[in-house]
PyMOL Python script that loads the backbone (N, CA, C, O; Angstrom):
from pymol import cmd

cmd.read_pdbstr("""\
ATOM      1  N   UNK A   1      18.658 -61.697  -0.213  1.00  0.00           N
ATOM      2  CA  UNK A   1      17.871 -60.768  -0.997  1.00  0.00           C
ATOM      3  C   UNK A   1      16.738 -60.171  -0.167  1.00  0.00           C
ATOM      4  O   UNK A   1      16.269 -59.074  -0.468  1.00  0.00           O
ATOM      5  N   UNK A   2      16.246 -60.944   0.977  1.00  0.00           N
ATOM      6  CA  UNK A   2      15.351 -60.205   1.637  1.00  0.00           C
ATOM      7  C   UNK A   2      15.482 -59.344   2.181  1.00  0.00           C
ATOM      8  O   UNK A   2      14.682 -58.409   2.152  1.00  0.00           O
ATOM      9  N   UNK A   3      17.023 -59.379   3.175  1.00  0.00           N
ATOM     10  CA  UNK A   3      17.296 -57.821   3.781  1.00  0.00           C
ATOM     11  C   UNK A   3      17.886 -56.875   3.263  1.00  0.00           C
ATOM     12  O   UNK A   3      18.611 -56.105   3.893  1.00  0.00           O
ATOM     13  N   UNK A   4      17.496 -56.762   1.227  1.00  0.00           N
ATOM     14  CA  UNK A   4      17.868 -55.511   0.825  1.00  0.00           C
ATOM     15  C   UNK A   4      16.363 -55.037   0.607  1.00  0.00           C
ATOM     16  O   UNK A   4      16.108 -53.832   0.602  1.00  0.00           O
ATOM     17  N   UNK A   5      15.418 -55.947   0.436  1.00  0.00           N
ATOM     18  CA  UNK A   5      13.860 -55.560   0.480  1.00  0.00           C
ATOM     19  C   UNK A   5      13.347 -54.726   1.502  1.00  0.00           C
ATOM     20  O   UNK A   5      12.626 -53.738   1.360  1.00  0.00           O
ATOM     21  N   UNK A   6      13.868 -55.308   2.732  1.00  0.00           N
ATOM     22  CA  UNK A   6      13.555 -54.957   4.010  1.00  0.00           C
ATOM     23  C   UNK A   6      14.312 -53.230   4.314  1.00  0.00           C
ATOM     24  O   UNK A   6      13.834 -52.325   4.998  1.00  0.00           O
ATOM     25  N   UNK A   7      15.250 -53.238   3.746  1.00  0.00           N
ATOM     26  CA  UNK A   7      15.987 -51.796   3.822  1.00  0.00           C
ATOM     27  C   UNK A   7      15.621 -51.050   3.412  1.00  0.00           C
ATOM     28  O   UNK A   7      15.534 -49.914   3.877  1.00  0.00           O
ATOM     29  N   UNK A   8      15.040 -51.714   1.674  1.00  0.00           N
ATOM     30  CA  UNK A   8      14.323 -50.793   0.959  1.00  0.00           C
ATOM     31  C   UNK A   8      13.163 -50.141   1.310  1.00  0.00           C
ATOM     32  O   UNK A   8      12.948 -48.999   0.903  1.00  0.00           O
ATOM     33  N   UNK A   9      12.342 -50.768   2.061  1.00  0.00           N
ATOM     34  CA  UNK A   9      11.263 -50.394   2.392  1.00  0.00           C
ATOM     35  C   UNK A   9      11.369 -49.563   3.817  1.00  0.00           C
ATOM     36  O   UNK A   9      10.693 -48.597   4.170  1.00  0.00           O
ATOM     37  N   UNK A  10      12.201 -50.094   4.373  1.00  0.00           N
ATOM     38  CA  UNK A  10      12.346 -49.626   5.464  1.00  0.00           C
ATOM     39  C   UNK A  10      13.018 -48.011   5.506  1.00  0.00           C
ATOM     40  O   UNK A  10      12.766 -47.119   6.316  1.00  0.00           O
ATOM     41  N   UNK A  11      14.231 -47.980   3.991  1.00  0.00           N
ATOM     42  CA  UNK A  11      14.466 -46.475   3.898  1.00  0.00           C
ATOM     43  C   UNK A  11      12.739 -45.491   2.962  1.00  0.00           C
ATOM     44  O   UNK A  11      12.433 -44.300   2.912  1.00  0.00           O
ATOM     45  N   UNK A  12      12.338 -46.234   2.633  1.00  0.00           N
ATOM     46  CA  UNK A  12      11.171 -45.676   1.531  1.00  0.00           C
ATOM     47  C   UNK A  12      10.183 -45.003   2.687  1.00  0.00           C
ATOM     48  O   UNK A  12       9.774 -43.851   2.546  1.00  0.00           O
ATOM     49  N   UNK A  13       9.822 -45.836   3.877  1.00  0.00           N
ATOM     50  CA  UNK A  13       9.507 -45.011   5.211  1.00  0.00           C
ATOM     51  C   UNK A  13      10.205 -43.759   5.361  1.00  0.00           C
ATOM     52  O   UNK A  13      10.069 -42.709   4.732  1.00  0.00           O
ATOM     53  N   UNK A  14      10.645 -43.931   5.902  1.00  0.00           N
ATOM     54  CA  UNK A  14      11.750 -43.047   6.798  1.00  0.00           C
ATOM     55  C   UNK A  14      11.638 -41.907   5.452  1.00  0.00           C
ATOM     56  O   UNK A  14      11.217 -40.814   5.829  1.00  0.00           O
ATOM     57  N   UNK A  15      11.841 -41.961   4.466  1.00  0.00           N
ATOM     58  CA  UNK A  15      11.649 -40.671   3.143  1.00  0.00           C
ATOM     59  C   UNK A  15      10.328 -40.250   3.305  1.00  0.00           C
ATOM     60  O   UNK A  15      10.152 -39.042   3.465  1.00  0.00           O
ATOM     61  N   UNK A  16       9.333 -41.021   3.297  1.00  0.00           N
ATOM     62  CA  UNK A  16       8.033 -40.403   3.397  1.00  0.00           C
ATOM     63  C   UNK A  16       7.866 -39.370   4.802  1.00  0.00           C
ATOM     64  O   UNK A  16       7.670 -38.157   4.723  1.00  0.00           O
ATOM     65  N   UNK A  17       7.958 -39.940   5.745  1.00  0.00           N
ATOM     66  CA  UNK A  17       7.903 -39.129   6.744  1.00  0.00           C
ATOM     67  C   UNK A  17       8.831 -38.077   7.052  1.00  0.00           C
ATOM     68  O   UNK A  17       8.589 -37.226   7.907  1.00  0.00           O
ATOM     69  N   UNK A  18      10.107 -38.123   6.235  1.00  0.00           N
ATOM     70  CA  UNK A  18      10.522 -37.064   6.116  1.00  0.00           C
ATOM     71  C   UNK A  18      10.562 -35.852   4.864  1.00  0.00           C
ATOM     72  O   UNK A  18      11.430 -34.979   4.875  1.00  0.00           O
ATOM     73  N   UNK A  19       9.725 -35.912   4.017  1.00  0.00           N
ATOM     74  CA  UNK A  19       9.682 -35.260   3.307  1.00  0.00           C
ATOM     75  C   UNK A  19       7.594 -35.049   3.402  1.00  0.00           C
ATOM     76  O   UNK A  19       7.013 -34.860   2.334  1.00  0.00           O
ATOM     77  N   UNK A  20       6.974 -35.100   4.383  1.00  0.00           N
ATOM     78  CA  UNK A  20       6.283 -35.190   4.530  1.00  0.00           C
ATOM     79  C   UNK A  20       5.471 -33.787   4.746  1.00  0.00           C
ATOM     80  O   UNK A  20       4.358 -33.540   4.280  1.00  0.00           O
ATOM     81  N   UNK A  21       6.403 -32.786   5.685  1.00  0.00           N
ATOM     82  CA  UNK A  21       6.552 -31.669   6.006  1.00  0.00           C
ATOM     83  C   UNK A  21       6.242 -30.658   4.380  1.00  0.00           C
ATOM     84  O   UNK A  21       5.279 -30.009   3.972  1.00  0.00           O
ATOM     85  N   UNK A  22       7.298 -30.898   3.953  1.00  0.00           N
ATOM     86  CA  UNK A  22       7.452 -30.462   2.465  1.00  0.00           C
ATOM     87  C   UNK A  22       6.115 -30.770   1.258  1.00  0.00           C
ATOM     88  O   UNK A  22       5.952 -30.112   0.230  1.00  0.00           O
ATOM     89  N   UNK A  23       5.535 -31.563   1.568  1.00  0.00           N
ATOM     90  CA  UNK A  23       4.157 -31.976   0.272  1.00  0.00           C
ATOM     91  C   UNK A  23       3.149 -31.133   1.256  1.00  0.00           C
ATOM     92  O   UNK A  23       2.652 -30.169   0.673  1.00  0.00           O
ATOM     93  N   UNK A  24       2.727 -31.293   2.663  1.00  0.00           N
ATOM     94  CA  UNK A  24       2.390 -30.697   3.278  1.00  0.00           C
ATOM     95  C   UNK A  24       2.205 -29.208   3.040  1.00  0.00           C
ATOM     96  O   UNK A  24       1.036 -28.822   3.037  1.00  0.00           O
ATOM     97  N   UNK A  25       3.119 -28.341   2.848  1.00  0.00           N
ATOM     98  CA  UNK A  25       3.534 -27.190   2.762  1.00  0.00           C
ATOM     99  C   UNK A  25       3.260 -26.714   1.069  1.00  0.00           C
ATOM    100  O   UNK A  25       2.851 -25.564   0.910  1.00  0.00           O
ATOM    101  N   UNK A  26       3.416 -27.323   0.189  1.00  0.00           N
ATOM    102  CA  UNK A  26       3.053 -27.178  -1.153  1.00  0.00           C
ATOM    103  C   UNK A  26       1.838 -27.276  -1.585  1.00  0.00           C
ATOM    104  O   UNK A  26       1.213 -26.539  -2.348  1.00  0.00           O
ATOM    105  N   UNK A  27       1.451 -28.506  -0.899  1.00  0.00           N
ATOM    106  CA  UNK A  27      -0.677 -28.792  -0.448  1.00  0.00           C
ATOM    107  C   UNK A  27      -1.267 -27.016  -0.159  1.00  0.00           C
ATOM    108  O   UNK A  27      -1.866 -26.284  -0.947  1.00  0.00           O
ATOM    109  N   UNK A  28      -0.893 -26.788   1.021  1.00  0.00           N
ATOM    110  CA  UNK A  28      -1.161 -25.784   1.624  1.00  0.00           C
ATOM    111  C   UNK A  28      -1.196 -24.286   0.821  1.00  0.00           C
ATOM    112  O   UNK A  28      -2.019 -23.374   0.743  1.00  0.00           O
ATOM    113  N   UNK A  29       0.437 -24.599   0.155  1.00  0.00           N
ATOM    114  CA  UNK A  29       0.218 -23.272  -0.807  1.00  0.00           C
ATOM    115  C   UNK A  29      -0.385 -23.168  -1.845  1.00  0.00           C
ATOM    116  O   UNK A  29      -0.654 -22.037  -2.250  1.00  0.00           O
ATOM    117  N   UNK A  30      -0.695 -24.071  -2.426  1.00  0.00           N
ATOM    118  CA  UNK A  30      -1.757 -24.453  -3.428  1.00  0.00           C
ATOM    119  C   UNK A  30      -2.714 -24.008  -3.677  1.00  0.00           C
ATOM    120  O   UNK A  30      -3.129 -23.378  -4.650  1.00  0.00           O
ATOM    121  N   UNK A  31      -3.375 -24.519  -2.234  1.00  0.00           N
ATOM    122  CA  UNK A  31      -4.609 -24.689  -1.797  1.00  0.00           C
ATOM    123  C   UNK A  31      -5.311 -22.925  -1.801  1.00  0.00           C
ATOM    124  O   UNK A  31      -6.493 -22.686  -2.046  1.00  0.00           O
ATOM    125  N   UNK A  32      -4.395 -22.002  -1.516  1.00  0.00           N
ATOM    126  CA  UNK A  32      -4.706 -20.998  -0.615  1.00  0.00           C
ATOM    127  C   UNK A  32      -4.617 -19.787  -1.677  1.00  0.00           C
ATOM    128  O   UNK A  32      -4.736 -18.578  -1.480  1.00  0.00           O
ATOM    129  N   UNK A  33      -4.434 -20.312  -2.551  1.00  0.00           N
ATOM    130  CA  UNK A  33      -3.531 -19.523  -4.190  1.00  0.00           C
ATOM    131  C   UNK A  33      -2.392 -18.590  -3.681  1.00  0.00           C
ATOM    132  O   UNK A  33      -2.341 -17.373  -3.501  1.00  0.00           O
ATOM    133  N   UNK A  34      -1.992 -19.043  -3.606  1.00  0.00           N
ATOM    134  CA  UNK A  34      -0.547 -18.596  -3.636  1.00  0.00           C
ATOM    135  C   UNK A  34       0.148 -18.041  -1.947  1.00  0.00           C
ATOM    136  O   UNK A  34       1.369 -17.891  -1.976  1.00  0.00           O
ATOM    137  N   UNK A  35      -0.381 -17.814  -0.874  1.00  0.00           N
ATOM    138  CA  UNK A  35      -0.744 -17.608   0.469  1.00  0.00           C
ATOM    139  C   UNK A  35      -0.154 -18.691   1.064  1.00  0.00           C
ATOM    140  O   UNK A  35      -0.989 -19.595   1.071  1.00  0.00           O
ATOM    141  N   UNK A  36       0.862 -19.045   1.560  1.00  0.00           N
ATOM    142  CA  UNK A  36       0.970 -20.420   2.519  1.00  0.00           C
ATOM    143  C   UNK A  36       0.370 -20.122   3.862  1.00  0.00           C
ATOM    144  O   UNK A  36      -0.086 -20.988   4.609  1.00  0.00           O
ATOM    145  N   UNK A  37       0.398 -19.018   4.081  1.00  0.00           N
ATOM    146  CA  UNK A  37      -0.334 -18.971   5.889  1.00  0.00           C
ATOM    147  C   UNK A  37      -1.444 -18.031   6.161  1.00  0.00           C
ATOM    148  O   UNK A  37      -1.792 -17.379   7.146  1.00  0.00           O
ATOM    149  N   UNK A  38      -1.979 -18.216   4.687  1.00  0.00           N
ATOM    150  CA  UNK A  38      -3.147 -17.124   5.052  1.00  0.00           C
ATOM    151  C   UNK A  38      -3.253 -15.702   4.597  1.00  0.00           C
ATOM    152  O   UNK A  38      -2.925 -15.445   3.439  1.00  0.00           O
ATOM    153  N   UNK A  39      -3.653 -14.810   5.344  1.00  0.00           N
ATOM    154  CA  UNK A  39      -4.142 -13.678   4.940  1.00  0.00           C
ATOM    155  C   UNK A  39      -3.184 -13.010   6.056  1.00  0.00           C
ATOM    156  O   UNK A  39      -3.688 -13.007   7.179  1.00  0.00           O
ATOM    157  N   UNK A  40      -1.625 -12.323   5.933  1.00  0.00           N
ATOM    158  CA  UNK A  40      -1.106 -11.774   7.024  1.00  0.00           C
ATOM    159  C   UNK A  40      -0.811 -10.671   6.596  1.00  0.00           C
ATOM    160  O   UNK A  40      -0.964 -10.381   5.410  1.00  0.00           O
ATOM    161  N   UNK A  41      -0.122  -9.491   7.868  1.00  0.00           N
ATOM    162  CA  UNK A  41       0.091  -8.874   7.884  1.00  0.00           C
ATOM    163  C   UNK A  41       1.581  -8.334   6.957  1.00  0.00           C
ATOM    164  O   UNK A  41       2.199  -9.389   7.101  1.00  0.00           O
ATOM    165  N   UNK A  42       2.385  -7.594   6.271  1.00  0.00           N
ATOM    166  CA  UNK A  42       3.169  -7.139   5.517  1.00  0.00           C
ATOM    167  C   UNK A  42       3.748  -6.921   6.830  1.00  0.00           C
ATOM    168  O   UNK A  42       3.102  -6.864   7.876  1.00  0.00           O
ATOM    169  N   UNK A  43       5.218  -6.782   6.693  1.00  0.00           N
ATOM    170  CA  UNK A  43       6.074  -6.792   8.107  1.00  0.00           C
ATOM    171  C   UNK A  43       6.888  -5.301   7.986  1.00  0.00           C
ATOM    172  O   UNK A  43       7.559  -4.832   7.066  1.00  0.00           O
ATOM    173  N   UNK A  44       6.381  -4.553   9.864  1.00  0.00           N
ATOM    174  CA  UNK A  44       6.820  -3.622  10.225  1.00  0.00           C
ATOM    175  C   UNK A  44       5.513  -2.526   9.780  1.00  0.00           C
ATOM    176  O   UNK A  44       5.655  -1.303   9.755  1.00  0.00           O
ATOM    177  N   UNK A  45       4.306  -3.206   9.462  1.00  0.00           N
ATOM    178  CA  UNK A  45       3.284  -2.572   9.001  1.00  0.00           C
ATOM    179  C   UNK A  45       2.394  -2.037  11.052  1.00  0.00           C
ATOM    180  O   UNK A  45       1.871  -0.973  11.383  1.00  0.00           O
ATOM    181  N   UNK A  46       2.551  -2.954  11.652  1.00  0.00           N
ATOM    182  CA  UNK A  46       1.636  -2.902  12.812  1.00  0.00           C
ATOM    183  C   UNK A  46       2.810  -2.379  13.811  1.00  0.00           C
ATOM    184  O   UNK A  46       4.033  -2.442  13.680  1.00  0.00           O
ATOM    185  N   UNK A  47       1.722  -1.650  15.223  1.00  0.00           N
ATOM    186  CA  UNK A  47       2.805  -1.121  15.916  1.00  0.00           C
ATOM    187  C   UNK A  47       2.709  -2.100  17.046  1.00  0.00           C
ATOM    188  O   UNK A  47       1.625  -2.501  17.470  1.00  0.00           O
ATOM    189  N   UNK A  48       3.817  -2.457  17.503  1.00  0.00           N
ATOM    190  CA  UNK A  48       3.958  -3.442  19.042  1.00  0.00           C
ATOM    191  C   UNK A  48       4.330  -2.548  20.241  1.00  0.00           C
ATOM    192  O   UNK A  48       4.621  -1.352  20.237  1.00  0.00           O
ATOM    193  N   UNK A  49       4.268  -3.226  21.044  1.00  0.00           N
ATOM    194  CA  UNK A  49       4.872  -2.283  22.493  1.00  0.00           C
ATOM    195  C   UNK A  49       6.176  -2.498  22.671  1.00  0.00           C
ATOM    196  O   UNK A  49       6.829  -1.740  23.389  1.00  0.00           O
ATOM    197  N   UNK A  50       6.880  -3.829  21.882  1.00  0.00           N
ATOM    198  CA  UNK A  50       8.296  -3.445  21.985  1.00  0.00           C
ATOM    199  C   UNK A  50       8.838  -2.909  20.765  1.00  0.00           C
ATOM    200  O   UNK A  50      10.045  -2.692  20.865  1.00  0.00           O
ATOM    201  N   UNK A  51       8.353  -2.632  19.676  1.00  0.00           N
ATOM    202  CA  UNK A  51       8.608  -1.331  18.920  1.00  0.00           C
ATOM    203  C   UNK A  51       8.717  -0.143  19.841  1.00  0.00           C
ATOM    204  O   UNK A  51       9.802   0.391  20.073  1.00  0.00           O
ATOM    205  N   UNK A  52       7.295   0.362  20.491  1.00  0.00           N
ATOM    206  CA  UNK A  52       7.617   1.652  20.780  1.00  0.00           C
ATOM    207  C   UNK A  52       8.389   1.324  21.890  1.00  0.00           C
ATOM    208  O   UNK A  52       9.087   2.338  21.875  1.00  0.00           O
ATOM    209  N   UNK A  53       8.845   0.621  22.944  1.00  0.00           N
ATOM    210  CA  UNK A  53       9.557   0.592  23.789  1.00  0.00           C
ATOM    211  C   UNK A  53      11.132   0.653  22.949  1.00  0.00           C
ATOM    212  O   UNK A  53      11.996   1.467  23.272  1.00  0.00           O
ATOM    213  N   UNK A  54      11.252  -0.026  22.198  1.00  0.00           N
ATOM    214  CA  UNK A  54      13.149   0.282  21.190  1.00  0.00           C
ATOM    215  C   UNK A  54      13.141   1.720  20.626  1.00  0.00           C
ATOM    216  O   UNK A  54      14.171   2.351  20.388  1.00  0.00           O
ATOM    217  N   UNK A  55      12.238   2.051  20.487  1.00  0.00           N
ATOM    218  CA  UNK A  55      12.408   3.689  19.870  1.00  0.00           C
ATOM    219  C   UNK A  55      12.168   4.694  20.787  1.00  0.00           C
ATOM    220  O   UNK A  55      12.609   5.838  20.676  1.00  0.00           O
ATOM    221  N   UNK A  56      11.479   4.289  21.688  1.00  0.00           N
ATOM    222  CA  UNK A  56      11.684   5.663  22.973  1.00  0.00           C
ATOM    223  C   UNK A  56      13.004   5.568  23.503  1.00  0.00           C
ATOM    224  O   UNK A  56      13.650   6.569  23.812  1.00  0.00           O
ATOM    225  N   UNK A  57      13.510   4.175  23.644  1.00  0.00           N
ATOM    226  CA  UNK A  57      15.061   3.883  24.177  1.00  0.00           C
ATOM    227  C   UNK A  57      16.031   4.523  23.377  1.00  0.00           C
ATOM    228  O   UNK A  57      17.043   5.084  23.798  1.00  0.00           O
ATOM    229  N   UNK A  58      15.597   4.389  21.953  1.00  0.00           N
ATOM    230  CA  UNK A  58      16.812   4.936  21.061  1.00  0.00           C
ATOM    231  C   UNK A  58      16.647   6.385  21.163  1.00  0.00           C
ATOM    232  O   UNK A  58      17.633   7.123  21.144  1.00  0.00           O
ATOM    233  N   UNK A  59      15.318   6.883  21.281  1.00  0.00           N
ATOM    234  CA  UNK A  59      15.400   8.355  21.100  1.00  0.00           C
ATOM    235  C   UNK A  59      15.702   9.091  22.440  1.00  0.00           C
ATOM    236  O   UNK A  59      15.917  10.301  22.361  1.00  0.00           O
ATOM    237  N   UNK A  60      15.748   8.377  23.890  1.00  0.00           N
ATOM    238  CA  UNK A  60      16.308   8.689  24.837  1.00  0.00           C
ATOM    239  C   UNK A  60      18.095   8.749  24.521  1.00  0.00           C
ATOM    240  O   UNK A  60      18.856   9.611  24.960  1.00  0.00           O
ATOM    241  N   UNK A  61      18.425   7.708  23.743  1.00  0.00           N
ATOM    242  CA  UNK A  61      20.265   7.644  24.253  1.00  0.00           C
ATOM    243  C   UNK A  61      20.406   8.921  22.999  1.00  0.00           C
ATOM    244  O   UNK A  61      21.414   9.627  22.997  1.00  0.00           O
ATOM    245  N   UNK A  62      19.379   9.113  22.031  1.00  0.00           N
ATOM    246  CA  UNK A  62      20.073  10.245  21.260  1.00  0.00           C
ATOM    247  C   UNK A  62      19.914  11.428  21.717  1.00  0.00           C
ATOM    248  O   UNK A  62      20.462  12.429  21.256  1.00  0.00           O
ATOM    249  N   UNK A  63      19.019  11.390  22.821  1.00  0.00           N
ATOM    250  CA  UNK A  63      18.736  12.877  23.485  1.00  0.00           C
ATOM    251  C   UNK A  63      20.111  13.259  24.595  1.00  0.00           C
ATOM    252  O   UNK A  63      20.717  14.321  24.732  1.00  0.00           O
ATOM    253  N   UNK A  64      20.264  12.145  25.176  1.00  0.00           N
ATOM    254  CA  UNK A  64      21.493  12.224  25.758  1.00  0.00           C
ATOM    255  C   UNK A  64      22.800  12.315  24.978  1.00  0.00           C
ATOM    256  O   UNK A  64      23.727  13.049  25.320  1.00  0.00           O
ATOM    257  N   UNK A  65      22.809  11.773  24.247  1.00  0.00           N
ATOM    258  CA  UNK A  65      24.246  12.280  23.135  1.00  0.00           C
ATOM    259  C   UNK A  65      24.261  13.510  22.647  1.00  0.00           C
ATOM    260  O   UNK A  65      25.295  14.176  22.698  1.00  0.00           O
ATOM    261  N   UNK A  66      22.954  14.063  22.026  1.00  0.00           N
ATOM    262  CA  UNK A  66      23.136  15.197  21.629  1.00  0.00           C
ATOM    263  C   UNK A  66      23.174  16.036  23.000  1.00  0.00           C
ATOM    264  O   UNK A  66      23.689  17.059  22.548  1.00  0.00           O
ATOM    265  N   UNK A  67      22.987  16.296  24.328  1.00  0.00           N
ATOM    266  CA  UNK A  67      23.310  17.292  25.128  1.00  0.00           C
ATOM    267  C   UNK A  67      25.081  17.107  25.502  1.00  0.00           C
ATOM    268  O   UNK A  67      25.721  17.897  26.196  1.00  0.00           O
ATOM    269  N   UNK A  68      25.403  16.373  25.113  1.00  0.00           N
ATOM    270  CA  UNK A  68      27.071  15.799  25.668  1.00  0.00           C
ATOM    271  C   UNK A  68      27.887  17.095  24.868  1.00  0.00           C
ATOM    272  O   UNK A  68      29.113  17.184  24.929  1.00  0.00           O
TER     273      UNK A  68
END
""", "prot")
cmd.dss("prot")
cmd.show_as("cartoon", "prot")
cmd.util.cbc("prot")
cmd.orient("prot")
């Protein structure tokens, strides 16, 4: 009977620390009203340099297609 105690406890670990991530993350959103990471940006709102670097590329191969 002891080494189903010992399992037990020993799996009851192993659950905590893995679901640990997860209470973590619910704490957080909680906490923040409704925000899990804060105050961010809406996506495709800001410009990057490899944005404009993919769209000068694209608007180069369409400049070349359209003279073909």
């Amino acid at each position: 009977m002891g080494g189903v105690i010992e399992l037990m406890v020993f799996m009851l670990i192993i659950a905590i620390f893995a679901f640990a991530p997860l209470g973590y993350f619910i704490y957080m959103y909680t906490m923040k009203n409704g925000e899990p990471f804060g105050d961010t940006e809406p996506h495709g709102d800001s410009e990057s340099p490899v944005l404009k670097a993919v769209a000068k590329a694209i608007g180069i191969v369409k400049a070349k297609l359209g003279k073909s």
